[in-house]
Structures are given as structure tokens and as C-alpha cells.
N, C-alpha and C positions, 0 to 999 in steps of 0.2 A: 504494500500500500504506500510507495512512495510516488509515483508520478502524480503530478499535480493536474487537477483538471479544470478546476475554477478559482482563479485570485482575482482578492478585489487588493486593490492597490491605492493606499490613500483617498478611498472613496467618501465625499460626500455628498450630504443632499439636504435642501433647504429648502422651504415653501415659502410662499408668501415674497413679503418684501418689506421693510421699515421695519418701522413698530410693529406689526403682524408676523414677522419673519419668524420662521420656529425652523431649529436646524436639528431631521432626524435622525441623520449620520455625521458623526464628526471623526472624520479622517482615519476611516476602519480601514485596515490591510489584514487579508487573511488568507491561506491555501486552503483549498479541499480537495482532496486525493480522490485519486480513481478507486471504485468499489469499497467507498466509505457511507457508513449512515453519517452523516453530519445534524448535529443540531443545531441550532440557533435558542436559543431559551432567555426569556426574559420577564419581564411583567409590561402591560400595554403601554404602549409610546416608548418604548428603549430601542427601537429602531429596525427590529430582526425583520420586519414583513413589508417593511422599506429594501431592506437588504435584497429579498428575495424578491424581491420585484424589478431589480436594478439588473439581478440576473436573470431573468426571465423576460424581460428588457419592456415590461410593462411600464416604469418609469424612467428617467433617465438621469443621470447623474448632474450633481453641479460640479463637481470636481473628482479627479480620479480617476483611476479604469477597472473595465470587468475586463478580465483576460478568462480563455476558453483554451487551453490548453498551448497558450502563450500567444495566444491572438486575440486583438483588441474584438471587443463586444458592443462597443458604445454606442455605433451608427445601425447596427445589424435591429430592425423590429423580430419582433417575437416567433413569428410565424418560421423566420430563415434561421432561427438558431435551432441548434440538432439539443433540446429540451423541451420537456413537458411538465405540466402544473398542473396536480388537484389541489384545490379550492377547498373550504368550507364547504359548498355548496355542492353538490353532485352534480348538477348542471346534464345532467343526461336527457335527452332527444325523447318527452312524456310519447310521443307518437312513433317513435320507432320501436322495432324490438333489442332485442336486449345484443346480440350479433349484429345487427345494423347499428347498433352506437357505436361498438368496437369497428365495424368495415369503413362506417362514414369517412373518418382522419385517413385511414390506410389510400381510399379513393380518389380520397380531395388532395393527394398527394402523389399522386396515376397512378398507383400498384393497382394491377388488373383485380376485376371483381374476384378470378379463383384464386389468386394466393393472397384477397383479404380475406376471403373465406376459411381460405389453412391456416391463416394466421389469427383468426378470433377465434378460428377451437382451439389453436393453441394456447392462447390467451384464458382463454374460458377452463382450460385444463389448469395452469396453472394458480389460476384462483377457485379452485376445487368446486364451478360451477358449470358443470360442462351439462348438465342437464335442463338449463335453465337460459341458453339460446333463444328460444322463440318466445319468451313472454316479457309483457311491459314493462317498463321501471316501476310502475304502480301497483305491479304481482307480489314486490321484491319486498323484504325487510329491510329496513336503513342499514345494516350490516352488508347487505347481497348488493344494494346500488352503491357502497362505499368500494366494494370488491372489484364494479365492475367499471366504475371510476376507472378506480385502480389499472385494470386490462386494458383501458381505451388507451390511458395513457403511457403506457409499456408498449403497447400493441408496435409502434414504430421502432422501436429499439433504441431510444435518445442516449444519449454521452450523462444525462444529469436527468431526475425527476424531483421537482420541487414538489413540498407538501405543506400547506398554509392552513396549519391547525388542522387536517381533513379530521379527525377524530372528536372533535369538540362538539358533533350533533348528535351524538350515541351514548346510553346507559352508562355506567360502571361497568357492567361485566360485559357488554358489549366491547366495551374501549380494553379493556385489559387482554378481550382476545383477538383482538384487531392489532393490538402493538405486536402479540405473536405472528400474526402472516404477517404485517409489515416487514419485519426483519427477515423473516424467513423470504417473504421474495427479493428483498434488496440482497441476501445471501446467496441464491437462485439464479437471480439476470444477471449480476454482478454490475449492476448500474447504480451510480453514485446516487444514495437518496439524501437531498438536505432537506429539510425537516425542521418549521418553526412550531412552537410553543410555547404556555405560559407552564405546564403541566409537569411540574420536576419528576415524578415519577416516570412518565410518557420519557422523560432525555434520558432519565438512567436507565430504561428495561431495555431500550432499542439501540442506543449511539454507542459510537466507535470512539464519537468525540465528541464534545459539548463547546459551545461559546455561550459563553453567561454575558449578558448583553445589561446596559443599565447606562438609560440619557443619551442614548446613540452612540455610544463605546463599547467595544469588549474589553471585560476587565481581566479574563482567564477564559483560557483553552487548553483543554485537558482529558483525557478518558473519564469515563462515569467516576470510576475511583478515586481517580486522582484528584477530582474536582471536589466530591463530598467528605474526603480522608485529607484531603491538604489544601483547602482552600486560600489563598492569598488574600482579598478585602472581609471585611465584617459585612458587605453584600451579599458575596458569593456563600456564605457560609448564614447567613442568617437567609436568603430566600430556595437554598436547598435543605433541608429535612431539618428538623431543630437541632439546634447550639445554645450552651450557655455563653454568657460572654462575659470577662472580669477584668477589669484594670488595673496594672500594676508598673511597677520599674524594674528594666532590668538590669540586672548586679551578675556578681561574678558567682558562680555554682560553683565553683571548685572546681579542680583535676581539670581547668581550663573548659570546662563547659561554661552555658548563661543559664541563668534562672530569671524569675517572676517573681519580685517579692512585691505580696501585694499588703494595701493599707493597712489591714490588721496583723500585720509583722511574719504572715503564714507565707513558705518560699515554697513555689512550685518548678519542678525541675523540667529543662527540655531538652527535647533531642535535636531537635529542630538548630539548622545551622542558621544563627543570629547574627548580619555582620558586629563585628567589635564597636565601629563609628556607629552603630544605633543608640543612640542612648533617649534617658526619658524617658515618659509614661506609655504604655503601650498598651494594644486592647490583645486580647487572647482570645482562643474560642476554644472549647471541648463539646464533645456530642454528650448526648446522657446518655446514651449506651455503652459509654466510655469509660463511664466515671463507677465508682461502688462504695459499700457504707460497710464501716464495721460500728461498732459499740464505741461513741464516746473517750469512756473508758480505758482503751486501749490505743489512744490516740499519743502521737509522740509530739513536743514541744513546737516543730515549724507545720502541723498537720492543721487543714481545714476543716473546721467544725462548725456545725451548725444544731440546731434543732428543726425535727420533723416536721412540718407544718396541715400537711396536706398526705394522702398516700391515695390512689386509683389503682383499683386493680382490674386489668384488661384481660385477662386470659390467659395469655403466653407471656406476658410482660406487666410489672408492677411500678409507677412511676410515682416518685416521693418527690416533694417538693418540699428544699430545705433552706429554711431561714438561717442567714448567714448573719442577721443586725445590718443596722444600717439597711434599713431596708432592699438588702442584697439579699437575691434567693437562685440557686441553682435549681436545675430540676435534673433527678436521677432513674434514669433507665432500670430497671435489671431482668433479667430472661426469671420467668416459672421455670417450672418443673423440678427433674430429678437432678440431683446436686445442688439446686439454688440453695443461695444463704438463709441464714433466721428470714423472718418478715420480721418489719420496724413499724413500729405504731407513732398516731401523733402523740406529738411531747416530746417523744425517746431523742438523747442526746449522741449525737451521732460524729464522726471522720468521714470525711470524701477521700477517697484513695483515686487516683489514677496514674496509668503511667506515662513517662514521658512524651511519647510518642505520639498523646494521644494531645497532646497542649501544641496550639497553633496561633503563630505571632503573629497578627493583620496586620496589613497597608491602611492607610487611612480609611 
């Protein structure tokens, strides 16, 4: 997965003019490789569906360029670039059948009617409805006209398929088994799917990669992993799955590592490489599945202590929320079942344990 197939190169894009002027890309540069899920992930207005439209060439840049596998995109309209877009919207032909929406593009592009025809059952084989040719969009469940979206838009074999939110019209359990064909046919054709959303789950089950987007920037790009286990801003890391977050300075750990000593004199150690020239207050983040409780009691002199405040118990996991004073409170994760520790009740005076690894220094 290293050839590049889409770079946007100091791309941006501004609306309006004067005082109206709102700028939704500020001078993003990015690669997407061939037979990558790519994401885009952000929350509304950070610029991802701008992005993706600049590549699809539905908008046009004010500055920058799209390069297509090291050839400028700027001038080229949508129709002549070797890409395709599902929508929101299924947008499929209410009066045609369900092979006629797939042949339409194939036609309107001269491939003779019989090899649109081999290639909508092949289509139709690959999105596991090959029985379901001849009837309306209006026969179909919003999953079976999201599929066959899906095949129109394959059906030509493009270099890239964009997808703008296509899952945010469908159930929970709809959407969760939709993310699995997704993947599985971007793993299939072997054509690069980039992929916006607001849906943090939706970038970790599917992506290869994530761009965490926020104000028309990307702040990080990284695998699903890398993004939620080592996040860089208190962004990235407070609008992917929850984090605690604590303020401190960092000072010298010993044996030439840094630590976190934070206000109430409690020093937390990291693994984390800190340049030396950092110095001053800095923000941390830990996940609560990170983090564990033992007894108070058995708490040693630099350890973080709190009291119980709150305890939920979910099922498979029990989440405590602990009053640290000063109205500071973490909240702590831990797994049920067999092996788990005692349970902690409110009141109980308790140590947060975690290990280094799991303590992460933010950017502003």
C-alpha cells in the first residue's frame, strides 16, 4: 500500500467573500494510497465533505491541487475523472429496475448493452444480490438500495470511490452490518474507498487510516490504533471514545525519563518520548479502560487517590467515577467477569493505578 493515488497538496477552499467569507479548508496536504479504506472523520463544518468534493471535483479549489496519481485534477469536471460517489442519498432511477440502475452509467459510457449486462450480474454477485435484478428500488430495504448504490458505483471499475456519510440513513444494526460489506468489498475490488464521517466507530471498524479533521485542518493521521492508543491534540483524543484529561508539569522521573506531577503533588510516570525543551503545564489524556482501582489503603505516597462517587454497572464492564477534590473526577473503566477485581462501592476510598504507556502528553 504504498503508491499514492490521491494528494491534495496545500489545498484550500473559501466561500463567500468579506465579512461573509468562511474558509472550509485551510491548506490541507494529504496522500491516499492505492487499495486503502481512507477516512476522513470529523464533527460538521471541519471540512472533510468539502474535501471530498474537491476530489470528486464537484467543487473547486481556491488554492492548491488534487493530484490523481501525480496528475493535476483541478480543470478535469467530475464526469472525466476515473471516480465515483455514493451520496447520502441512494439516488437510484424509482422507474428503472434494479440491473438497469447498475447498466445505465456502464451505457452512458458506450460499453455495449451485453457486457453491461455481465457486468451488473457481476456486480449484483458481489453485493450478495444477485436475485434481486429485476425488481424496483421500492421492493428493496434501505440496506439492499445502499448495496446496490454501492454496485452502480463499482460497476465501472474507478481508481477511487468516494462515500459521503452513505450509512447515516440506516438503523444501528443495519449500519454495523453494512460497515462489514463495506470493507469486505473495498478488500474485494481492491479500489481505494475514502470514506467521510462524523461516526468514530464507523472510522475504527473499516479504515486503514483515519484523518481526524477539526476547523478545516487535519490534526492526525494514523491507523485506527494509533489514533485512539496515541492520540496527539486533547481533540483527537476527547472526540474518539472517552478520555480522562489532567493537568500537570512536567519534571524529571528519574533514570532520565519525564513524568507529570500534577497539583496535588501525585507524579505520574510516562513512556511517552517528551522533548527535554517542553517544559510547563501540560494536559495528559488516559482512557478509563486504562486506568484500575485498588483499596485506598494500599496506596503509596506519589499515588492518585480519590473517592468513589458514582459506580454503573453495564454488563461486561463497570464504570466508577472518582472524585479526585477540587472538583477533578476521572472516570474508570474495568472488564466483569472471571478474574475481575473486588467491586468498589460509593464512598470507598480508593488509588488509580495505570501504566505508563497508557499516559499521553497533548498539543494544544
Amino acid at each position: 500500500m504504498s503508491d499514492v493515488v490521491i494528494s491534495a497538496r496545500s489545498v484550500g477552499k473559501t466561500f463567500g467573500s468579506g465579512t461573509d467569507k468562511v474558509t472550509a479548508l485551510d491548506s490541507v496536504s494529504v496522500d491516499i494510497f492505492q487499495n486503502e479504506f481512507f477516512t476522513m472523520l470529523g464533527p460538521s463544518g471541519c471540512g472533510k465533505t468539502t474535501l471530498l468534493r474537491l476530489i470528486g471535483g464537484f467543487e473547486q479549489a481556491t488554492s492548491g491541487q488534487i493530484l490523481l496519481e501525480g496528475k493535476a485534477l483541478n480543470d478535469l469536471p467530475p464526469f472525466k475523472r476515473p471516480i465515483n460517489t455514493v451520496f447520502q442519498s441512494y439516488a437510484l432511477f424509482p422507474h428503472l429496475t434494479v440491473k438497469q440502475n447498475i447498466t445505465f452509467g456502464l451505457e452512458m459510457q458506450g460499453t455495449s448493452r451485453k457486457q453491461a449486462d455481465g457486468r451488473a450480474e457481476e456486480m449484483l454477485e458481489l453485493v450478495r444480490l444477485e436475485e434481486y435484478g429485476d425488481r424496483v428500488p421500492s421492493q428493496l430495504s434501505g440496506g439492499q438500495q445502499q448495496r446496490i448504490a454501492l454496485a452502480r458505483a463499482l460497476a465501472p471499475a474507478p481508481k477511487v470511490l468516494l462515500l459521503d456519510e452513505p450509512l447515516s440513513a440506516l438503523d444501528l444494526k443495519l449500519r454495523k452490518e453494512m460497515q462489514v460489506e463495506l470493507k469486505r468489498l473495498q478488500t474485494e475490488t481492491g479500489i481505494t474507498f475514502v470514506f467521510v464521517t462524523h461516526d468514530q466507530e464507523e472510522a475504527l471498524a473499516m479504515s486503514d487510516r483515519i484523518a481526524v479533521m477539526k476547523s478545516g485542518e487535519i490534526l492526525q493521521i494514523g491507523a485506527p490504533r494509533e489514533i485512539y492508543e496515541a492520540p496527539t491534540h486533547r481533540f483527537v483524543a476527547d472526540f474518539i471514545g472517552d478520555s480522562n484529561f489532567l493537568v500537570g508539569e512536567l519534571v524529571d522521573g528519574g533514570a532520565g525519563e519525564r513524568a507529570v506531577k500534577l497539583a496535588g503533588g501525585s507524579v505520574i510516570a510516562l513512556s511517552q518520548d517528551v522533548s527535554d525543551q517542553r517544559k510547563g503545564a501540560v494536559t495528559v489524556s488516559v482512557r478509563p479502560e486504562r486506568l484500575g482501582l485498588i483499596a485506598g489503603t494500599d496506596a503509596n505516597a506519589d499515588q492518585l487517590t480519590g473517592t468513589v462517587s458514582t459506580v454503573i454497572y453495564f454488563g461486561t464492564d463497570t464504570t466508577y467515577q472518582i472524585d479526585l477534590g477540587n472538583d477533578a473526577r476521572l472516570t474508570v473503566r474495568m472488564q466483569n467477569g472471571a478474574g475481575a477485581k473486588a467491586d468498589f462501592a460509593e464512598g470507598d476510598r480508593v488509588a488509580i493505578t495505570m501504566s505508563p504507556d497508557a499516559v499521553r502528553v497533548l498539543a494544544d
